[in-house]
N, C-alpha and C positions, 0 to 999 in steps of 0.2 A: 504493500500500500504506500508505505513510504511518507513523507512530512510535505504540509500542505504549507499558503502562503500564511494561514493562521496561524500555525505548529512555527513557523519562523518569526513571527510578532512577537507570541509568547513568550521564545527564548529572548529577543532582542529585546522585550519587556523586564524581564528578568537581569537582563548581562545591565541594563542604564539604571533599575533601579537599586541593588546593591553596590553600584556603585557611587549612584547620589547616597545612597545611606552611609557610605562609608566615609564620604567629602564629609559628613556632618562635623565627623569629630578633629578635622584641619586647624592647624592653627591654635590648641589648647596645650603642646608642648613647649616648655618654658628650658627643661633641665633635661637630660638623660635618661633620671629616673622618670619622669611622666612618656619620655616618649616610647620607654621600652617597659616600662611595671605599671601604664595608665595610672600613675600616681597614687598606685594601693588604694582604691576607691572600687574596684567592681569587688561586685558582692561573689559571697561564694556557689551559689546554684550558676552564675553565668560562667566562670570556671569554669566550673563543674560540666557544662556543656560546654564551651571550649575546646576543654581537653579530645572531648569526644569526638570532637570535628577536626580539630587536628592529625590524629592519629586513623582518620576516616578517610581516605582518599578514593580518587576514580577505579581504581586499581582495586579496592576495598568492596564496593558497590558492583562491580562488575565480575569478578573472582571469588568472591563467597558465593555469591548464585550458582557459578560457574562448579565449584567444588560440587556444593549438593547436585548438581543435576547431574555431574558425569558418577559420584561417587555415596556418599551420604552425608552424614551432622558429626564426623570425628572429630572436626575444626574446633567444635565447644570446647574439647578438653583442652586446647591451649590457653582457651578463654575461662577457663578456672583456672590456670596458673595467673592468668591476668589479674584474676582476682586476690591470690595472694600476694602476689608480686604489689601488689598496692598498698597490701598492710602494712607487707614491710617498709615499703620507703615511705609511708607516714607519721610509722614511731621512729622507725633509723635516721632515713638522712633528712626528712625536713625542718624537724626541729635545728639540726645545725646550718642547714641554711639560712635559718631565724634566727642566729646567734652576734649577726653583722649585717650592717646594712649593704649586703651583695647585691649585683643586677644577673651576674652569671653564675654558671653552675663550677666555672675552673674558677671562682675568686677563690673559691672553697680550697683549693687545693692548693694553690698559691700561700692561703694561712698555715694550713699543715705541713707544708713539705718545702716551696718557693718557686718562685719565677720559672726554672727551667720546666720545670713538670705542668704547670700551670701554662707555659705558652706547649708544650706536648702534647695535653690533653684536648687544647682548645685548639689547634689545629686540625688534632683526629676530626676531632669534631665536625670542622667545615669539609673535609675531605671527603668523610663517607656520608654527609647529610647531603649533601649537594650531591654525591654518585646516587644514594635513593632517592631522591628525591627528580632526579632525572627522572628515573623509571616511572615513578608515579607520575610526573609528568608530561611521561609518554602516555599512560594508559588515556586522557583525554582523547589523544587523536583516534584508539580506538572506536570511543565513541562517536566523534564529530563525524568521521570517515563513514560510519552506516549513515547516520543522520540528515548529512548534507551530500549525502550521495548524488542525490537529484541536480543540486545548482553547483557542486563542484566536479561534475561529471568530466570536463574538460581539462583537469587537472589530473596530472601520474598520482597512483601512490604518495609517493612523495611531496607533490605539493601540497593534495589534501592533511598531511600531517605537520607538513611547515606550517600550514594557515590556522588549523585545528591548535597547535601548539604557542604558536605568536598569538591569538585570539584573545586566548583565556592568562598567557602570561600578563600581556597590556592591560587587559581590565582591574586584573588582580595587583597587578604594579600598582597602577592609577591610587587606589586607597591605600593600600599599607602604604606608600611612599609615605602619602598627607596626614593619617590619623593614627601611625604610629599602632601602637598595641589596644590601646580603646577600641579603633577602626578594626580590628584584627579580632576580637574579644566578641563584640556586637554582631558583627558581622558573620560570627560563627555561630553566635548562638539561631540568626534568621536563618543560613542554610541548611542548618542542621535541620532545623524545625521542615523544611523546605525538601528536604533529600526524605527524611522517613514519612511525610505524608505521603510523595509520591511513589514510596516502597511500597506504603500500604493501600494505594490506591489500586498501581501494578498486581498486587498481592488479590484483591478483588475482583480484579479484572479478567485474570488467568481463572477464576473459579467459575466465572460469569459463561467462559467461553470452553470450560471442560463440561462436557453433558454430567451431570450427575451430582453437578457441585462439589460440593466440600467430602461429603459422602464417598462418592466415585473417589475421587483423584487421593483420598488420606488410602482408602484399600489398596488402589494401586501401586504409589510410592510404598506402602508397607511392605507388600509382597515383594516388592522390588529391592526394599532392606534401605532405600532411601532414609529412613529414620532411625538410621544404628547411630547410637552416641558414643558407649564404651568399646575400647579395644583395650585389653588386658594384655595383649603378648608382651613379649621382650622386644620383639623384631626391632634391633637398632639401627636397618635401613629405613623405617616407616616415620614418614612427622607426625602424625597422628593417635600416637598410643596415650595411654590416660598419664604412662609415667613420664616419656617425653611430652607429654601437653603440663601436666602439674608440674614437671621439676623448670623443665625447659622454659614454661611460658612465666614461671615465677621468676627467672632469672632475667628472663627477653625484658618483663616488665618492670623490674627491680632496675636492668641499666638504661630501659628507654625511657624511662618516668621518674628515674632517679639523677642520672648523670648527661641526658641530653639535654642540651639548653631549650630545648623545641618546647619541650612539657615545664620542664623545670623555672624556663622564665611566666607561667601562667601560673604556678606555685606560688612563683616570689611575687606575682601581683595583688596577691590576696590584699585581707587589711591585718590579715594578726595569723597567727598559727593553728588557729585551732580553724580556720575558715578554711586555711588551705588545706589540713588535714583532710576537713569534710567534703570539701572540692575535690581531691582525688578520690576518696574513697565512696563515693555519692556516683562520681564518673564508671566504678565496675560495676555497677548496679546496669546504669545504663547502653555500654559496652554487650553485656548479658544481652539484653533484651535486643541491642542492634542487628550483634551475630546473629542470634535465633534469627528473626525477622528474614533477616537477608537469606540464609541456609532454607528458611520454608520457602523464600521462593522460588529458589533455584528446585529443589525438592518440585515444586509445585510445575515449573518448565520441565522438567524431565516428564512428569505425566502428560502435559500440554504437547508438546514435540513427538510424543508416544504414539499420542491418537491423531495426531494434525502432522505427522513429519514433513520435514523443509525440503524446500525444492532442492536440495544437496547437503551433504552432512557439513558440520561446523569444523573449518580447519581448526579452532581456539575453542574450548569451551567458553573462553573471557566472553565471548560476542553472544552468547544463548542469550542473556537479559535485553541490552538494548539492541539483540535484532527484531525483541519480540515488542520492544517500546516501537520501535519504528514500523513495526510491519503489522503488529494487530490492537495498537492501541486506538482507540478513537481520536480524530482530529481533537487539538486543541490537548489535552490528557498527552497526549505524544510530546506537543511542545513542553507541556512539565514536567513531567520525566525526565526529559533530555536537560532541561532545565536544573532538576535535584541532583543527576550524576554531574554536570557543571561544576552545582552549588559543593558536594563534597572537595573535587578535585578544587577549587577556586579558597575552600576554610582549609586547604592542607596545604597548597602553596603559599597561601599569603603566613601562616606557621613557619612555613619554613622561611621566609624570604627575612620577616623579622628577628628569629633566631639567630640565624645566620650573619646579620646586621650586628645585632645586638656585640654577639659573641668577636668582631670584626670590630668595633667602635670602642668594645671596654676591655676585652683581652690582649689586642694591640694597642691600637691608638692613642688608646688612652693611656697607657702603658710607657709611651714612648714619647709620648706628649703630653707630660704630669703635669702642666701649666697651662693645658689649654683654656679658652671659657667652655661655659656647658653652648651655649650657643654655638660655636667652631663646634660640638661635638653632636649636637644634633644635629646641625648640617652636614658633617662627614657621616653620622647615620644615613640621612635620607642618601645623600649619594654611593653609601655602598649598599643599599636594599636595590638601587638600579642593577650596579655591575652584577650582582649576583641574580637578580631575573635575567641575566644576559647568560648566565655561566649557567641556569639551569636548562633557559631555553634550547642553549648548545648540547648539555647534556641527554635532553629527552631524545633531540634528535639522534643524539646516536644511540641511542636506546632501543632502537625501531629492529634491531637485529637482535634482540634478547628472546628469552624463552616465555613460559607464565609468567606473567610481570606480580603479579601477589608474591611469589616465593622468589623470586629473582630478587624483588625489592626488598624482603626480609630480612636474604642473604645478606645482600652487601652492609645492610643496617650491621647486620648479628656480628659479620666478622668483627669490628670495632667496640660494639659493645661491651665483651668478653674482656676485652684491656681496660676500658675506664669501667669500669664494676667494678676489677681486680683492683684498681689504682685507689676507690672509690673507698674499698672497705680495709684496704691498709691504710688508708688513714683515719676511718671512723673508728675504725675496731680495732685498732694496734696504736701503741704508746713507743714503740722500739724502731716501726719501719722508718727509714730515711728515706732522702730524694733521689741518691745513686741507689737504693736496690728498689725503688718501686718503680726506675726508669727503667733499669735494667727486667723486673718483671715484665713492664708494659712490654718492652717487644719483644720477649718472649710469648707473652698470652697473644698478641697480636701474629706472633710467625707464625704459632701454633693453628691459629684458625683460617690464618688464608694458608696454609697446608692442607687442610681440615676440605675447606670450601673447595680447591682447586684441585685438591689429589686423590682425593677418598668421595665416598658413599654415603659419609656422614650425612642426614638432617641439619637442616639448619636449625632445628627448635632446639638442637645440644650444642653447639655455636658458644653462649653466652656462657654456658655451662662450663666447658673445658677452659674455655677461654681466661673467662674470670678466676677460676678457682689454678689454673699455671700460673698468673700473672700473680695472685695473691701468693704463694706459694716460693716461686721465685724470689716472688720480692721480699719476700720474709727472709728466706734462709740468704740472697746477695747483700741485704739489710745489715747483716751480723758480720758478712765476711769481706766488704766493702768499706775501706775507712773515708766516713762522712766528709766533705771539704768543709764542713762547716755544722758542726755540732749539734745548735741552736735548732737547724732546720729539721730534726727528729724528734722536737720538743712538739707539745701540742698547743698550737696558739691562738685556738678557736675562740679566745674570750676576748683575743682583740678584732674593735669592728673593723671594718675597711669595710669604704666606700668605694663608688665607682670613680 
């Protein structure tokens, strides 16, 4: 059926009013801290969705469907490690990020250990965020590419995905440049709201057009085993077992909601600790219910594709959801859809783009430039949140040769995680580790997993696992047999603040 001149209003309704809403908040930073911690004034439930929208990408919306329809619901066991992996880093690390008035998550380590580790870890940081965040940023053009198949017909391949990709990068520039983190905060909590009604609308939709309803299609995904949750094996080639989902996904989330700046700077926005507590741990709650949602639908395509099969089979299972927004949603319903996988992929760029920024303007900059004003330094913000929509735009495009982009993008996340975890909790958890053995850990936990990633069989949901627990390990025992250049930096000095 494909998108009508109305289904193209929609979206173009959509792309101009989130971006007027995001111009709202232009012009209200003064200092650093407001432009990148909205000046600790959002409340904890917009956090709390935030987070959700951040960690929610196109890639997310279009590859959870994609899981259940080719496979079943195993995916949830990682999303119980999600859920521990929260607990922890809400008694562990965020209390000590609340110990100093920080902006990033490497001030932290900077207090503990010093400068050299602290620019180590905040360089990982932009390296592999901006390699996943490519990915993710590729998975747009999947979408636009079915979507706008009709009016960019005249276009290869490839053009469709440069325009798809430049699209959604400029609009999402456009506001994070001007409203900073308020703009980024706000504006997640509307697509978020925005991406699950139109799940659940899709979700509808698909029952409307399987004879039998809800009825029919729940018997037939059963019989088909579409709704198996637990898998009990060992099998250590499998992502999906309940031990690699718990052990693995508490680790994935312990370093992705603990020591990335991506989550960690919507932490430090709260107004006090106990808000941001509840802001991440309010977020598994919601996570829970996302996954579900998204797995029923894909679940629910697999029955839909069952009794209606496509004019040819799916090279990607990624394409099952919006080939079915584009080809059997009603006019106008098509344009929102296409609209909510946008809105996901547009609240996880504009995350990164700030992050990124953030961790670029106070890890260096500021660093190297102790006497700037705060004015010089929100204007070096705004201008490096450009470069890096530049560097991810680059990156998506070469992205377009990767494999599943859901587990590709995890991958490259994971390898890096594994090292700042390990970095993370020699110094939260240890009083002995120094800055020469936790440096010397980190590239060890770091060889270790792009060894791991690139040679072996391994899952990526054991990534964080090995990674972090070498890197902790090393750096403990290099810690003792490494004499420190400077004593002091083994000392714990979490009780002095620093600022940005």
């Amino acid at each position: 059926m494909g998108l009508n001149s109305f289904d193209l209003a929609v979206i173009a309704a959509y792309l101009a009013g989130v971006t007027l809403f995001g111009l709202r908040f232009r012009g209200r930073q003064r200092t650093i801290r407001d432009y990148f911690l909205a000046a600790n004034t959002t409340p904890w439930w917009a956090i709390s969705l935030s987070i959700v929208a951040a960690e929610t990408s196109t890639l997310t919306i279009i590859s959870i469907p994609g899981l259940a329809y080719s496979s079943d619901f195993r995916f949830l066991q990682l999303v119980l490690g999600y859920l521990a992996g929260r607990i922890i880093v809400s008694f562990l690390l965020i209390p000590q990020y609340f110990r100093g008035e920080l902006v990033t998550a490497y001030q932290l380590i900077e207090r503990r250990f010093g400068q050299r580790l602290r620019a180590l870890t905040a360089a990982l940081f932009l390296v592999t965020r901006a390699a996943a965040e490519g990915v993710r940023v590729f998975a747009v053009a999947i979408v636009v590419r079915i979507a706008l198949a009709g009016a960019l017909s005249s276009l290869s391949d490839f053009g469709r995905d440069l325009v798809a990709i430049a699209l959604v990068t400029l609009v999402t520039l456009v506001y994070t440049f001007e409203g900073g983190m308020a703009a980024v905060i706000w504006t997640d909590v509307v697509q978020l709201t925005i991406y699950l009604a139109g799940t659940v609308i899709a979700l509808f939709t698909i029952l409307r057009l399987v004879p039998g309803g809800w009825s029919a299609a729940h018997v037939i995904a059963s019989h088909a085993g579409r709704f198996r949750v637990f898998d009990l094996s060992w099998n250590p080639t499998s992502n999906y077992t309940l031990w690699s989902g718990l052990i693995g996904g508490a680790f994935l989330t312990t370093a992705s909601h603990g020591t990335d700046q991506l989550i960690v700077q919507r932490l430090l926005s709260a107004r006090n600790l106990r808000q941001s507590q509840l802001a991440l741990l309010s977020s598994g709650l919601a996570i829970f219910f996302q996954f579900s949602l998204f797995l029923l639908v894909g679940a629910m395509l697999f029955v839909f594709y069952k009794l209606s099969p496509p004019s040819s089979p799916f090279a990607r299972t990624d394409v099952a959801f919006p080939s079915f927004v584009v080809n059997h949603m009603p006019h106008g319903l098509s344009g929102l859809l296409i609209s909510a996988i946008l809105a996901a992929a547009m609240s996880n760029l504009s995350a990164a783009l700030n992050s990124l920024s953030s961790t670029t303007a106070v890890d260096f900059y500021a660093r190297f430039r102790p006497q700037s004003t705060e004015e010089r330094r929100v204007r070096l913000a705004r201008r490096s949140t450009v470069v890096w929509a530049v560097v991810l735009f680059a990156l998506a495009i070469l992205a377009r040769n990767g494999g599943r982009v859901l587990e590709m993008g995890l991958s490259i996340a994971s390898v890096a995680y594994g090292a700042l975890l390990g970095v993370f909790l020699l110094g939260v958890l240890t009083h002995s580790a120094t800055e020469r053995g936790a440096i010397t850990g980190m590239i060890a936990g770091l060889a270790l997993n792009v060894y791991i990633w690139l040679g072996t069989s391994v899952p990526f949901t054991w990534y964080v696992v090995l990674g972090s627990a070498a890197t902790f390990l090393v750096g403990l025992v290099a810690s003792f047999n490494l004499p420190s250049r400077d004593p002091g930096r083994a000392q714990d000095r979490s009780n002095k603040p620093e600022k940005a």
